[in-house]
C-alpha positions as CSV (number, residue, x, y, z in Angstrom):
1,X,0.0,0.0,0.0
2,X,1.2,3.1,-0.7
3,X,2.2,6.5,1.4
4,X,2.7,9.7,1.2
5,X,4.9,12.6,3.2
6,X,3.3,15.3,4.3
7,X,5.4,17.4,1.2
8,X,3.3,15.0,-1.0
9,X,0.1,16.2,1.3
10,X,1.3,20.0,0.9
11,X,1.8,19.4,-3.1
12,X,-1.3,17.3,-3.4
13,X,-3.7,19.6,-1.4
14,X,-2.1,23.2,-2.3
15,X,-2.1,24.2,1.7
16,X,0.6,24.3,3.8
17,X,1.7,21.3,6.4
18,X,0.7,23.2,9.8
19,X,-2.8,23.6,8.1
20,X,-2.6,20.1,7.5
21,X,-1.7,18.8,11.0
22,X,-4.2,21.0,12.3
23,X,-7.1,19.4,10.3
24,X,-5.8,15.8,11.3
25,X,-6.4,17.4,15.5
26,X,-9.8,18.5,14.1
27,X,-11.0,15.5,12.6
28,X,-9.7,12.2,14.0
29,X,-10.5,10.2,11.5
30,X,-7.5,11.8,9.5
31,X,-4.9,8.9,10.8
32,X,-1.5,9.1,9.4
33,X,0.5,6.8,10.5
34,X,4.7,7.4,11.6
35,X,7.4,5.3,9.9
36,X,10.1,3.9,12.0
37,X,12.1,7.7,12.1
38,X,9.3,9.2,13.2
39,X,7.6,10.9,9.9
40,X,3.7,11.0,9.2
41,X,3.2,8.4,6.7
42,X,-0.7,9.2,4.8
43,X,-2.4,6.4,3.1
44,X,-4.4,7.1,-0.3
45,X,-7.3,7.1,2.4
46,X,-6.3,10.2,4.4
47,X,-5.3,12.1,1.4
48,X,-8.4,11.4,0.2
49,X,-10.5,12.9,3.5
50,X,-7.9,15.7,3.4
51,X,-8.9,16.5,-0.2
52,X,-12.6,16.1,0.4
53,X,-12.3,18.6,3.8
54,X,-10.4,20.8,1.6
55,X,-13.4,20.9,-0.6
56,X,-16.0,21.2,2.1
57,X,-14.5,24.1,4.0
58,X,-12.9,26.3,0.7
59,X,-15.9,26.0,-1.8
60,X,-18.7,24.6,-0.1
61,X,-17.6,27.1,3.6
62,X,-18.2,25.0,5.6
63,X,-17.1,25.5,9.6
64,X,-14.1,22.8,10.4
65,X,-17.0,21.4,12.9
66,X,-19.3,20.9,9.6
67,X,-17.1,19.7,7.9
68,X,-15.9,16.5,10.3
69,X,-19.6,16.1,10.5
70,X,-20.6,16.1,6.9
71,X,-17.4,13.6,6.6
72,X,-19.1,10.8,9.2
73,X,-22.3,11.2,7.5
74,X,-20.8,10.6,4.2
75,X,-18.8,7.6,5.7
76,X,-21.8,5.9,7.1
77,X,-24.0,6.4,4.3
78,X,-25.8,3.3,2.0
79,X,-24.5,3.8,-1.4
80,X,-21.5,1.8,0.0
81,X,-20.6,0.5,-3.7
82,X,-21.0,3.7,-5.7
83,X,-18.6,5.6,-3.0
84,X,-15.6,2.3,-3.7
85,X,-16.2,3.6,-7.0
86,X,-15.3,6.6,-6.8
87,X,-12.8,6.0,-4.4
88,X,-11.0,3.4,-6.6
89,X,-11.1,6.6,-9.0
90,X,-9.6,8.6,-7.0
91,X,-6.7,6.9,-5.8
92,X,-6.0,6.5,-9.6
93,X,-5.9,9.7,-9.9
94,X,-3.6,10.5,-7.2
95,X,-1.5,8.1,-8.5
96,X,-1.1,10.2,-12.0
97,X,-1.0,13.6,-10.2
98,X,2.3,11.9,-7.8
99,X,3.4,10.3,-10.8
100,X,3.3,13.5,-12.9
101,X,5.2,15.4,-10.2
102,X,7.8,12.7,-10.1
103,X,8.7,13.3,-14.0
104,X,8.6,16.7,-13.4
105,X,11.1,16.4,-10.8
106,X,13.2,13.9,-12.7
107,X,13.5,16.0,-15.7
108,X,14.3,18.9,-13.8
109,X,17.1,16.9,-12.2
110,X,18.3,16.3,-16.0
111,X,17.9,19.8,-17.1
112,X,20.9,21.0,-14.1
């Protein structure tokens, strides 16, 4: 299974790290997990709440209260197989947007 850095969070989500880390406080079920040094580790699952909370407090304006809220009911709601969908979309799409970044960071490497 794959993780993420918080830089990959930062790049991913367009906010900065301490916004980040105070979202996971906010909403506990935002889970990253530490690696044996000690860094957050995010699984395509927490990027993915992080994304969606993104979405519900900048364009819908939500409160960060609403927002955890409106995440539970999501996550307890019936259309179970429509949402594994959409999340099996999703996670292929943050695999393009990481692979994307990494050519873009490779090539740069090659352009010094």
């Amino acid at each position: 299974m794959a993780s993420y850095s918080i830089g990959d969070a930062e790049r991913l989500l367009g906010v900065r790290s301490h916004v980040i880390r105070y979202w996971e406080k906010e909403v506990s079920l935002i889970q990253p997990k530490k690696d044996i040094s000690g860094r957050k580790k995010y699984s395509g699952g927490d990027l993915r709440l992080l994304l969606r909370l993104k979405h519900l407090l900048y364009k819908r304006r939500f409160t960060v209260e609403g927002a955890r809220e409106q995440l539970i009911r999501e996550m307890s709601g019936l259309d179970s197989e429509l949402r594994a969908e959409l999340e099996e979309i999703r996670f292929g799409l943050m695999d393009l947007f990481f692979m994307g970044r990494h050519v873009e960071e490779t090539q740069g490497d090659d352009d010094s």
